[in-house]
C-alpha positions in Angstrom: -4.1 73.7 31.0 -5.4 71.6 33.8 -8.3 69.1 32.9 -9.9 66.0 34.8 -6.8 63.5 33.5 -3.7 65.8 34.7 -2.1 65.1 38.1 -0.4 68.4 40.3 1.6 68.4 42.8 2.6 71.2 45.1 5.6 73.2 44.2 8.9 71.9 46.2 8.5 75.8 47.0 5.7 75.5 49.5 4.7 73.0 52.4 1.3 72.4 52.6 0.4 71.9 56.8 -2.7 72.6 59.0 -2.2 75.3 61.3 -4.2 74.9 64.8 -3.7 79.0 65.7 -5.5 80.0 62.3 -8.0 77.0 62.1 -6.9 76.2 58.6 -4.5 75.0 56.2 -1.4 77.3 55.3 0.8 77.2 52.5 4.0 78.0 53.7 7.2 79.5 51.6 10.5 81.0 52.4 8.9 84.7 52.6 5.5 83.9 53.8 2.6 82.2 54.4 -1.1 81.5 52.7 -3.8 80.9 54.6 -6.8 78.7 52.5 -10.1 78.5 53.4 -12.0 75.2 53.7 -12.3 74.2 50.0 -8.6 75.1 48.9 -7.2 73.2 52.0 -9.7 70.4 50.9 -8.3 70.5 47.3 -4.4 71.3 48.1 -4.6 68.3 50.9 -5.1 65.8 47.6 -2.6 67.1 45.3 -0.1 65.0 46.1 1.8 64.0 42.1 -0.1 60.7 42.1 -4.1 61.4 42.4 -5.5 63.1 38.7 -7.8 65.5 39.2 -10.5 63.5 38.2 -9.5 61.5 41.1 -9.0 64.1 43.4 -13.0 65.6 42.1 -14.5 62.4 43.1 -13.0 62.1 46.4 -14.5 65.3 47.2 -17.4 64.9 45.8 -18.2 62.0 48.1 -16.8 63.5 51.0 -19.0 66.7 50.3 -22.2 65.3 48.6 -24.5 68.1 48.9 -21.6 70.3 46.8 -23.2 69.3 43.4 -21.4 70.1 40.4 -18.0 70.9 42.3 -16.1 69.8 39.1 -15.7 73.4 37.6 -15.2 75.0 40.7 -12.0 72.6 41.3 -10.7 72.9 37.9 -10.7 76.4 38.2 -9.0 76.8 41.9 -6.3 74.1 40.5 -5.8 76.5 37.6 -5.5 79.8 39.8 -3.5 78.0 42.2 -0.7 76.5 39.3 -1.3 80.7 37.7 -0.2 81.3 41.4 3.1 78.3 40.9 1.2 77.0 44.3 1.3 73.6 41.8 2.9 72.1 39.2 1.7 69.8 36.7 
């Protein structure tokens, strides 16, 4: 269960880069790779094992002011994304 006090990280698994031919972020793994849009990359760029997510929703929040009431939406891509083992908790 992810809530506002847990802290992720990203699964030794997958590197987390920007990719300049796709415009975006990637997740890459030994098979594949992900392409995020613009709010994943946003989110995946801060879980890093040492920001919570509360942390991580206020960042956001004032980098992205006009995005009112992002909290759920980030809690809910955090818990897709650890469904999909893109993070660990």
């Amino acid at each position: 269960m992810i809530d506002q006090a847990s802290v992720p990280s990203l699964n030794p698994m997958f590197r987390l880069q920007w990719e300049p031919a796709q415009q975006a972020h990637v997740l890459l793994y030994p098979e594949g790779m992900v392409r995020l849009n613009g709010p994943a990359g946003e989110i995946l760029a801060r879980v890093d094992g040492q920001r919570p997510v509360e942390r991580i929703i206020a960042e956001l929040a004032l980098k992205f002011p006009e995005a009112e009431g992002i909290d759920g939406d980030i809690l809910e891509f955090l818990a897709e994304a650890a469904q999909q083992n893109w993070v660990q908790l």
